[in-house]
C-alpha positions as MATLAB code, in Angstrom:
seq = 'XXXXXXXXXXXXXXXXXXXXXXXXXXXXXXXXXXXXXXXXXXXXXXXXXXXXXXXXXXXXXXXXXXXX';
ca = [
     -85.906   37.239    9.420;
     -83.780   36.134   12.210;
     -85.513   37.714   14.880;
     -89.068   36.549   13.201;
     -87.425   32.352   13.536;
     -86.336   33.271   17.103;
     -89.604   33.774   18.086;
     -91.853   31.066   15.959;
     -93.648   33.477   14.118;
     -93.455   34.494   10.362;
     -91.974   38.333    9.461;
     -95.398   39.452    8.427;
     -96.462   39.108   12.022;
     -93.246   39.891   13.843;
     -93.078   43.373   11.990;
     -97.304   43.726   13.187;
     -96.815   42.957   16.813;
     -93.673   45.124   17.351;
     -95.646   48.239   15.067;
     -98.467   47.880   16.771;
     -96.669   47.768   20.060;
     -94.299   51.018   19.097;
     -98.038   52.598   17.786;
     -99.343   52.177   21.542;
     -96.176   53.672   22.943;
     -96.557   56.367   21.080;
    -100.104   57.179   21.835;
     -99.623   56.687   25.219;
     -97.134   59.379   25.395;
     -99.426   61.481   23.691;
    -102.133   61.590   25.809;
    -100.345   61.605   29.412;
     -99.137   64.038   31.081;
     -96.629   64.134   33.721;
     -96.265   66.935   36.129;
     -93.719   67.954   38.513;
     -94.598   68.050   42.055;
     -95.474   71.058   42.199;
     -97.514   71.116   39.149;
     -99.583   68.549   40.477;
     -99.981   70.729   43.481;
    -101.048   73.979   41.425;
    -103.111   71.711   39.776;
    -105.258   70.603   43.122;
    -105.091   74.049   44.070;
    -106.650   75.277   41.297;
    -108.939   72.617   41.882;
    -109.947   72.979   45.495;
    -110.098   76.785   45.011;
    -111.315   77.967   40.929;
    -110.611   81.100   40.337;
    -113.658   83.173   39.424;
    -115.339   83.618   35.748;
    -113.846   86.047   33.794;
    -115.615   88.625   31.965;
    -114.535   86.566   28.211;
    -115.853   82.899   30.100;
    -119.251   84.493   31.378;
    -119.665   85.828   27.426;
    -118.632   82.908   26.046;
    -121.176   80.447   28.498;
    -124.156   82.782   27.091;
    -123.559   82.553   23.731;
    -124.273   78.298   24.670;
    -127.258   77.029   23.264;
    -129.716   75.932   26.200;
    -129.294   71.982   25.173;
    -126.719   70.508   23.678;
];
């Protein structure tokens, strides 16, 4: 309740502006990814230079339907 007075607002909203905020922290750490340098550099490697289809990707691109 303390905190809530501190900052002018009433508890209902203090406790939805600091979930919400924790909720976006949380998702945001979900979806990024952080590499190491040389990850990153593997990763525009791989990139710049694909390695060729495999026998299991060339199957699995046939089996596509024309449209999707």
């Amino acid at each position: 309740m303390r905190a809530s007075a501190l900052e002018h607002t009433d508890l209902t909203n203090f406790i939805l502006c600091h979930v919400l905020r924790a909720a976006d922290e949380v998702i945001d750490q979900a979806e990024h990814v952080v590499l190491s340098e040389r990850d990153s550099l593997r990763v525009l490697d791989l990139l710049d230079h694909p390695p060729a289809p495999n026998t299991r990707l060339m199957t699995a691109a046939r089996a596509l339907p024309e449209k999707i």
